[in-house]
C-alpha positions in Angstrom: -21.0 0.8 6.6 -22.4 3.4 4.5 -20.3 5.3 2.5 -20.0 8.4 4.3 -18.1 6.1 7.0 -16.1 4.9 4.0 -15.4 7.8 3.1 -14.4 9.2 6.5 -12.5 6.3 7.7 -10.2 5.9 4.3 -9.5 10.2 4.9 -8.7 9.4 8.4 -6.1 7.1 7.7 -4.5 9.4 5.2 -5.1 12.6 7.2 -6.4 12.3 10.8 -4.5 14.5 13.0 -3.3 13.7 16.9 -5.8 14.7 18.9 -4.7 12.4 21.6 -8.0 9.9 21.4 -7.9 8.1 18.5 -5.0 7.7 16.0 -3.3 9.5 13.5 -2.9 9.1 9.6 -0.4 8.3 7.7 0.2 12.8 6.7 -1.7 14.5 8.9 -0.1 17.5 7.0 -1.4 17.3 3.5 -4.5 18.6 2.1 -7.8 16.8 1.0 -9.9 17.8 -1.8 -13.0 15.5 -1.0 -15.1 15.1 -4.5 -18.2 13.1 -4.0 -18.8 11.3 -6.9 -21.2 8.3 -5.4 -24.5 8.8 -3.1 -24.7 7.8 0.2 -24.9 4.3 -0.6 -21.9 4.0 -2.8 -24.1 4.2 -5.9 -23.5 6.2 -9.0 -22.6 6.5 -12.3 -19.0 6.2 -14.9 -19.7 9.6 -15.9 -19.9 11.3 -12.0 -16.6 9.4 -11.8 -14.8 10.6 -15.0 -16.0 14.5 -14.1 -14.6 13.9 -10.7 -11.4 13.2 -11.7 -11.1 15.6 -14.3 -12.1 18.4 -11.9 -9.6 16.9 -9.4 -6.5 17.4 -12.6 -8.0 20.8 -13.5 -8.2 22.1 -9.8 -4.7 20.9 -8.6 -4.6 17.9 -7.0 -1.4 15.8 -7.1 -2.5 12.7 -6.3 -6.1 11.4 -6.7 -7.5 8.3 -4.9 -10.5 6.1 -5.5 -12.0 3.2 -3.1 -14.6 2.2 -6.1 -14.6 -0.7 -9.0 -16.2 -2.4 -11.2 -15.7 -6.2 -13.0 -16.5 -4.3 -16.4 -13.9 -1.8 -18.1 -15.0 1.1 -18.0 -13.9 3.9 -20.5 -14.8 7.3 -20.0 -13.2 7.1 -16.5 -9.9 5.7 -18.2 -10.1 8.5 -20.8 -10.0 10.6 -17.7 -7.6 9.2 -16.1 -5.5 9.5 -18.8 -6.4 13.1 -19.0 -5.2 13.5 -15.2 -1.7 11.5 -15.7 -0.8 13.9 -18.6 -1.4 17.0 -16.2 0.8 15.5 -13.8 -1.8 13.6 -11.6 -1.2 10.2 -10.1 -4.2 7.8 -10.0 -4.3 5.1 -7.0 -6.9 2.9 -7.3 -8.2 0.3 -4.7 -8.1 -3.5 -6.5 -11.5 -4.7 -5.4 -13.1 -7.2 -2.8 -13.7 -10.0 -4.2 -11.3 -12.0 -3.3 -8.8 -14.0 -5.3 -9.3 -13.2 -9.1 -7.8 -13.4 -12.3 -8.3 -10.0 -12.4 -8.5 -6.5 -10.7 -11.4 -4.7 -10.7 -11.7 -1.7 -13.3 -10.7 1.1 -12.9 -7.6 -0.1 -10.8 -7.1 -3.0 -13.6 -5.8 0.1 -15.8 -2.5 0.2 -16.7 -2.3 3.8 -15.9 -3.9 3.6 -12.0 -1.7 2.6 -9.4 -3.4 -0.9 -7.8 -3.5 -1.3 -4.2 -4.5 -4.9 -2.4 -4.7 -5.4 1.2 -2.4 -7.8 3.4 -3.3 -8.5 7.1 -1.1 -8.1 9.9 1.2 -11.0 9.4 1.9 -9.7 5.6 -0.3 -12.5 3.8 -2.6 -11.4 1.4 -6.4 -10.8 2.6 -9.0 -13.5 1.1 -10.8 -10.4 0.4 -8.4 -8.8 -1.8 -8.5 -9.1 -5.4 -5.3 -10.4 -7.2 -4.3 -10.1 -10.8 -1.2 -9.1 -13.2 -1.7 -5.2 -12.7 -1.4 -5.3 -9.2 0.8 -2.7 -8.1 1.0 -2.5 -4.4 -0.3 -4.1 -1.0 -1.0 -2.2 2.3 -2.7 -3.1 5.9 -6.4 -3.8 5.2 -7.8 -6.2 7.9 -9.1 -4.6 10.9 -8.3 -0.9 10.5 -9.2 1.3 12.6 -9.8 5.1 11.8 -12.4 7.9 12.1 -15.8 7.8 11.2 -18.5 10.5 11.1 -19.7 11.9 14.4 -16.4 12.2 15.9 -15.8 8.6 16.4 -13.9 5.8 15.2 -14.4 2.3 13.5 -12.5 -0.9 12.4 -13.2 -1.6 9.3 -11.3 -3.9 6.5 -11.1 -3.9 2.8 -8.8 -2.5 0.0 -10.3 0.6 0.0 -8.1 0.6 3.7 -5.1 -0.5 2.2 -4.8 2.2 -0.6 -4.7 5.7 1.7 -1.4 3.5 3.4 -0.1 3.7 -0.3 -1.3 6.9 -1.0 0.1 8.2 2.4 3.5 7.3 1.3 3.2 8.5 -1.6 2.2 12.0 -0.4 4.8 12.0 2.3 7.2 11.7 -1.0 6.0 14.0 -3.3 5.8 16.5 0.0 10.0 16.0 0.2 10.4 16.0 -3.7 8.4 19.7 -3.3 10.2 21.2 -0.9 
């Protein structure tokens, strides 16, 4: 899929609310603050990604979330999300597709992102899903299905699935602890 669809599905799973068709996500209640940082493709660059999540800290998210990564460290986003977790700001991460690594891709291979890998339905790790040391968390990742643009929905599998669970729990927390 492109990754607009990306996009969409992984907010659907977090947010999609019961309209009685599809499904629903995991808090329908919380707020997204979408900040395109890739093209269409799911091209970009480390700098579009370190300004997004800096203008995510400064403009009051509590939790940010990123489906991307990279083999190679890469710094400026880590300075940044540094910058985020001393304003409060929670990084999840995705761990990468690549199947089963040494390591996780960067940036969820920091130790200050939250790592998310996908399991399938019967709790075994995907072949997909990237493995390593800093992995924090797992969550469903094989055939999920969620929206996608044009008022539809899509099954689609990866760790970029597995993290809005994560996230989606998380949120359903922090929405408790703030009440």
């Amino acid at each position: 899929t492109d990754a607009l669809s990306h996009g969409t599905h992984v907010t659907g799973i977090l947010v999609a609310e019961n309209n009685e068709i599809g499904m629903v996500g995991i808090c329908p209640k919380a707020k997204v603050m979408p900040i395109k940082v890739l093209d269409d493709q799911g091209n970009g660059n480390i700098n579009s990604v370190a300004q997004g999540i800096r203008w995510a800290a400064d403009h009051g998210c509590d939790i940010i979330t990123m489906s991307l990564g990279t083999p190679m460290k890469v710094e400026p986003v880590r300075e940044s999300i540094i910058y985020a977790a001393k304003k409060g700001v929670v990084t999840f991460v995705s761990a990468g597709n690549a199947g089963k690594t040494k390591e996780l891709f960067y940036p969820a291979n920091y130790p200050e992102t939250i790592s998310v890998g996908a399991v399938d339905v019967n709790f075994k790790r995907a072949d997909f899903s990237n493995t390593g040391e800093n992995l924090d968390f797992m969550g469903p990742g094989v055939d999920i299905f969620s929206t996608v643009p044009e008022n539809w929905y899509a099954t689609l599998h990866g760790t970029s699935m597995a993290t809005p669970f994560v996230v989606g729990v998380a949120a359903l927390v922090l929405s408790y602890v703030k009440k």
